[in-house]
N, C-alpha and C positions, 0 to 999 in steps of 0.2 A: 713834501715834494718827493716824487719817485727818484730813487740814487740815481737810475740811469739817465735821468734828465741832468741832475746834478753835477755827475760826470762830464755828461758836455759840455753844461756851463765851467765848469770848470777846466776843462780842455780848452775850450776859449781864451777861461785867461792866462791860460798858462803861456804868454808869449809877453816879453817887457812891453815892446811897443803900445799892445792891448792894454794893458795894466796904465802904462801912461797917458793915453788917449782916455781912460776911463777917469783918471786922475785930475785932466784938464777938466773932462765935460762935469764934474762936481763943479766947477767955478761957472762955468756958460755952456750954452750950446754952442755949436761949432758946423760950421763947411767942413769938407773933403779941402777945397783949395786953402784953407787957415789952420790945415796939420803939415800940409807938403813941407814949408819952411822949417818949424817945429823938428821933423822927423828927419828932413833932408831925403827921402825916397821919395817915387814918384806918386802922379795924384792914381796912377792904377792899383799900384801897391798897399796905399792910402786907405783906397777904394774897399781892396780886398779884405783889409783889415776888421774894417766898420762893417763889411757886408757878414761876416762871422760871428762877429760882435751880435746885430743885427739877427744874424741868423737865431742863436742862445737865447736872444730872447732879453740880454743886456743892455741895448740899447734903441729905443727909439727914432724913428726917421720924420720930419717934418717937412713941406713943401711951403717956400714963401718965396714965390715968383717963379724965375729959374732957378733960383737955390734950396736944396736939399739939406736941411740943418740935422743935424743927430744930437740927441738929449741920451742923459742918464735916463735907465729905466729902474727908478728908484725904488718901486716896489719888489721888483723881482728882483736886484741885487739886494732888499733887507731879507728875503726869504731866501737867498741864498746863506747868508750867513745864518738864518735862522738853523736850517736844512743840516749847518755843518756842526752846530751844536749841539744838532739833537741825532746825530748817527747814530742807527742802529746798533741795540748790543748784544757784540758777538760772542760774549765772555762762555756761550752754552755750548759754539764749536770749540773753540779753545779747551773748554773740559772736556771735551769729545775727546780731539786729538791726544790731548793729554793722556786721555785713559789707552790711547790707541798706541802708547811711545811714539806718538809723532813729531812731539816737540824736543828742539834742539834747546837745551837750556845750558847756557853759556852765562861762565864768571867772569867778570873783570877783577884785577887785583890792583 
């Protein structure tokens, strides 16, 4: 996975509400109108939430009548954690800087 996709996924969830909406839909899919209660904000707020979600690429949207259901997108949050375990290693700037005095190397006592 490219970082900088990852980054936005990650930007995504960096918000509780996100994180707990994602948390529910591991148990079901879910409405927009069956978070309002849950969250106590409005179904716009709601709205905007999922549609970021949504946007990352973290969730799924579903049409069953008038209702618009959102699912986990389970594949792409297991490669997200895959993504975060396998970061880049940057240990060759680090000996760069190092050679350069650019590291501040600090003792605790």
């Amino acid at each position: 996975m490219d970082i900088v996709k990852l980054a936005e996924m990650l930007k995504a969830l960096a918000d509780p509400t996100r994180l707990k909406m994602l948390a529910i839909l591991q148990h079901r899919d879910c409405c927009v109108c069956e978070f309002v209660p849950v969250f106590k904000i409005s179904q716009p707020a709601v709205s905007k939430h999922l549609s970021r979600l949504k946007t990352a690429g973290l969730v799924k949207e579903s049409r069953k009548g008038q209702w618009v259901f959102y699912s986990l997108n389970r594949e792409v949050l297991e490669q997200v954690g895959l993504a975060l375990r396998q970061l880049p290693d940057m240990s060759d700037e680090l000996k760069e800087l190092e050679k350069q005095g650019l590291l501040v190397n600090v003792c605790c006592e």
